[in-house]
N, C-alpha and C positions, 0 to 999 in steps of 0.2 A: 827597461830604460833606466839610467842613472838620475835622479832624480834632479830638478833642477835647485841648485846655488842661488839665494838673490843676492843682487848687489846694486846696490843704493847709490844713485845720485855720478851712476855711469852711460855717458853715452856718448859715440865716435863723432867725434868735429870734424872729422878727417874729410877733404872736398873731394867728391868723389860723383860728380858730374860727368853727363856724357861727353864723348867726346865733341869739340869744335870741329867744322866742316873741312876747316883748312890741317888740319890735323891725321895724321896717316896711322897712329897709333889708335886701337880699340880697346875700349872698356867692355872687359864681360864681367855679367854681377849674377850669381849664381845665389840662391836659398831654398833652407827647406827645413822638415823637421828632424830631432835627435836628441835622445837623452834627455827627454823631458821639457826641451827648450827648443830654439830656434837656431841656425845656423846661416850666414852670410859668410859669400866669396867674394873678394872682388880680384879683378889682376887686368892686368894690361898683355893683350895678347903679343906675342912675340910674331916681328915680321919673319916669315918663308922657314917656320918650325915646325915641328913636326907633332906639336899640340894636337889632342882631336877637338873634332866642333864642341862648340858647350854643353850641346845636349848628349855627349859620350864623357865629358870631364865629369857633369854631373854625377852621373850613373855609377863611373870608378871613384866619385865622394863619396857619395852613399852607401858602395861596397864598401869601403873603409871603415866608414862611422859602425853599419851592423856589424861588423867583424869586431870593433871595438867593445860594442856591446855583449856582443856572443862570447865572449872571452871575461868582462870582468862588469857587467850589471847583475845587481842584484834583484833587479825586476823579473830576469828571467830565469824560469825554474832548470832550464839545462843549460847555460851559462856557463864555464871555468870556474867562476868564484861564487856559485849559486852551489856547482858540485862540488867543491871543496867544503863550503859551507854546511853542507849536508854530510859529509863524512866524519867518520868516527876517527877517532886518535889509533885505535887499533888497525883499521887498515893501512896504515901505513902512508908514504907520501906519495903524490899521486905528478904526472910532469903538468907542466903547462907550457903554453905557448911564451913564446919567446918577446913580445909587447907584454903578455900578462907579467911575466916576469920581471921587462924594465922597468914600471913600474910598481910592481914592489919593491925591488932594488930601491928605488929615489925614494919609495916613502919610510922604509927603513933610514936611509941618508938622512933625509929630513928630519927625522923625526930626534937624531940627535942634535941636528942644527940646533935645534927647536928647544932644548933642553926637554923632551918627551910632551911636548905640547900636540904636535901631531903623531896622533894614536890608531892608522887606520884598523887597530881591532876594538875600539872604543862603540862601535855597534850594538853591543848589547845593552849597556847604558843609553844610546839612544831611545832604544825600545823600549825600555824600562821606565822612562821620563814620557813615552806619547808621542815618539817621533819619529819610529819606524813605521811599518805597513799596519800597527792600529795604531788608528788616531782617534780611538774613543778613550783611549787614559787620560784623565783630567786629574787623577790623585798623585801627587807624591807619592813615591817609593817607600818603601817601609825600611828602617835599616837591616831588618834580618832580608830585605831582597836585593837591597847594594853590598851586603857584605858577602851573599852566592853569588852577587853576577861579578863582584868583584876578581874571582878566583878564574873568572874567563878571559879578564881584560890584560895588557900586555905585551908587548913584542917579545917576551921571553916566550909565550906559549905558541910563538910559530916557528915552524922550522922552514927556515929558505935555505935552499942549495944549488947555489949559482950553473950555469949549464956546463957540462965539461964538453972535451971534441967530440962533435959530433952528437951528441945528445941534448934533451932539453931540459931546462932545470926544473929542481923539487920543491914540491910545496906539501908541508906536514906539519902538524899539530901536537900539541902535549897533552891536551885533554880533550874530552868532549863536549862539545858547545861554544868551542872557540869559534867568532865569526867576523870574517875581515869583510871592510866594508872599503871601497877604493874612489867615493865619491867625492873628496874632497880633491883630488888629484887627477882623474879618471877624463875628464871633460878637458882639462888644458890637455893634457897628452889626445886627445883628442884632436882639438885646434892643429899642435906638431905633427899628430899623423897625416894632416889633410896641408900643413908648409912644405912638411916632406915628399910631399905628390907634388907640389911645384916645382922643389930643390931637382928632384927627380927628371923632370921634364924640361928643363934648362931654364922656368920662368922665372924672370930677377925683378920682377917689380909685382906685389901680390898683399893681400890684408885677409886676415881669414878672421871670424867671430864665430865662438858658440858660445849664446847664453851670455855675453858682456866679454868673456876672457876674449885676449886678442892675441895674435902675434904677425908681423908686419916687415916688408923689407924691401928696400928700392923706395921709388917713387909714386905718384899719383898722373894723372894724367895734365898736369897743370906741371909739372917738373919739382912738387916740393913730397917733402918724406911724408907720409904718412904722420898722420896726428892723429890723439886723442885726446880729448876735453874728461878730464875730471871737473864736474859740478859742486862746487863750494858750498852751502846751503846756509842761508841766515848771513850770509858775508856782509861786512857795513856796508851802505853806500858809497857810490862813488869808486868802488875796488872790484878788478877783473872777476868775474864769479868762476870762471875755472881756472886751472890750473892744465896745461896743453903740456902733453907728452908725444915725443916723436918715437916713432917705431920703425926703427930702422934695424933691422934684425934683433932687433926687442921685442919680447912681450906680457903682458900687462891683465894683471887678473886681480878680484877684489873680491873680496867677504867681509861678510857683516849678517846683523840681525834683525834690519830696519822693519823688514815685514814677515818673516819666517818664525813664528813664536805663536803662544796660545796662551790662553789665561787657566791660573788651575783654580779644581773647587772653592779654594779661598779669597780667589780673586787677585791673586800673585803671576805677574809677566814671567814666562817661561820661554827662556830664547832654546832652538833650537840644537845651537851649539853646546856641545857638553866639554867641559873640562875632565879629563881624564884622571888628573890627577885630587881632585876634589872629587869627583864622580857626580857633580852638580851642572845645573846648566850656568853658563856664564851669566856674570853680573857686574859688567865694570861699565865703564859708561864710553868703550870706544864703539862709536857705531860702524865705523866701515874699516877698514883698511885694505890700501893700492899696493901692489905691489911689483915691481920691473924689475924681470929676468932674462936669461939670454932663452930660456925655453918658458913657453907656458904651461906645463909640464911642473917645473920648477916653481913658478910664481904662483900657481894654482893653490901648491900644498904649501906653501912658505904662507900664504895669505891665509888661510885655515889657521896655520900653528901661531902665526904671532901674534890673529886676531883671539884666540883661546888666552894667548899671557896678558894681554890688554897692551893701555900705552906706555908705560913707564918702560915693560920687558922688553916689550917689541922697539921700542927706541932703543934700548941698552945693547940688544942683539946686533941692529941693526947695525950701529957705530962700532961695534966690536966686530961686526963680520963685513961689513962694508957693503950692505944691502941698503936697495931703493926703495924705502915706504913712504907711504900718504897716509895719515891718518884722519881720519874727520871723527872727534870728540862729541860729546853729549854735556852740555854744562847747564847752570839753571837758567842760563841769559839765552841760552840756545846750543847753536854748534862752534866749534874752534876747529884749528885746521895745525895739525904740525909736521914736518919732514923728517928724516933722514938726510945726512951731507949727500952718500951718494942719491939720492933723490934730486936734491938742489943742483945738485951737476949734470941732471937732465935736462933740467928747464932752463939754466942761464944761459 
């Protein structure tokens, strides 16, 4: 399974009540597990289509989500990106599937958005700091072991080669021990694999969640868009405590460190997230960051890389590329709360 993401101080407003008597439209609300977290469907069934009953939509979710997994978690030892990972530079590049691939494609994209802030080969640095599959590391790294694992970390040391006709595309390595990790992106493509079974199936009104990411489009059973409540925390009195996003083929993913961190032997907070570029875990004081895209796919790895630059970058990016963030700050008085312009053009 992909491990789960937390994200702090998110949770769907969105009215999502059954239907009224006098009402001909159905609400079917579909959940279950995936990727280390929870998943929720909801959608409004289409009058005289050719949908199947809930309990066969489900069943073709859940194929989708394992397929998602069988192809790019690293939980699993015969995985895509479990067997890649385990391959040597010398054997050469190996194909993968054609989802495994879009998403490396966007986390390469990203990752220049990002100014190299999102590093899905920054993996071995996690596990170096106590944040891979052993969590008995409580010491700091030595620097004669950040400056080997150093030599693994990279998007130079992956070869992508995009699919030609007819074929599938290549995935290869420059050395041995390179290890891509596709968790920070993996779950919103996720959420899209499971819009694009609606898009599919002609359904135009639907809200899909895994794990807090959303993505949303049409209506609700009352006739208004899809909402979500971002939660404010410490907001003065007397002021709205969320901030309500609509999701109208939007969607809407957060990261942060609120609770995902451990203390090391010296009694120093160690967040999760590693900065690639320091090879350290982060230390700024932005605790969450929102962020709204037209895929959550998109918004999933964009929320990883600008929460890694903190707020000052992640603002500057923002206004330079014309992206939606939310940020909630960490100050001595408490929390503070700041946007993005295309942000504010959500909500007004």
């Amino acid at each position: 399974m992909i491990p789960k993401k937390i994200l702090p101080f998110l949770f769907s407003a969105a009215v999502l009540t059954a239907c009224h008597s006098e009402q001909k439209n159905e609400m079917a609300t579909l959940s279950g597990k995936t990727m280390g977290t929870t998943y929720t469907v909801k959608y409004i069934v289409p009058q005289n289509n050719k949908l199947p009953n809930s309990a066969q939509v489900q069943q073709e979710l859940d194929s989708l989500l394992k397929e998602v997994n069988r192809q790019m978690s690293t939980y699993q030892n015969d995985s895509e990106i479990s067997q890649f990972n385990q391959r040597k530079a010398s054997q050469g590049e190996m194909p993968i599937a054609d989802d495994f691939a879009a998403v490396v494609a966007e986390s390469i994209r990203l990752n220049k958005v990002t100014e190299g802030a999102l590093d899905v080969t920054v993996g071995p640095f996690v596990n170096l700091w106590g944040f891979g599959p052993d969590k008995t590391i409580r010491q700091a790294p030595t620097q004669e072991q950040l400056n080997a694992t150093r030599n693994l970390v990279g998007l130079d040391k992956l070869i992508f080669k995009q699919p030609e006709s007819g074929k599938k595309a290549r995935l290869g390595k420059t050395i041995d021990g390179v290890y891509l990790d596709l968790s920070a992106i993996a779950k919103g493509f996720g959420v899209d694999k499971l819009a694009d079974y609606f898009e599919q199936h002609h359904v135009e009104n639907y809200l899909v969640e895994i794990g807090g990411e959303l993505r949303g489009k049409g209506k609700n059973l009352q006739g208004e868009t899809w909402r979500v409540g971002i939660e404010q925390p410490n907001i003065a009195q007397n002021q709205n405590s969320q901030v309500v996003v609509s999701l109208h083929n939007k969607a809407l993913a957060t990261s942060g460190d609120y609770r995902n961190f451990h203390m090391d032997d010296k009694g120093n907070r160690l967040s999760h997230i590693i900065n690639p570029k320091t090879e350290q875990p982060i230390s700024h004081n932005l605790a969450s960051i929102s962020v709204v895209a037209d895929t959550t796919m998109t918004a999933d790895g964009l929320a990883t890389g600008l929460y890694v630059l903190g707020e000052k970058e992640a603002l500057r990016l923002a206004e330079q590329q014309n992206l939606a963030i939310f940020l909630i700050i960490k100050t001595e008085d408490g929390f503070e709360t700041r946007m993005s312009s295309a942000f504010k053009s959500l909500i007004n």
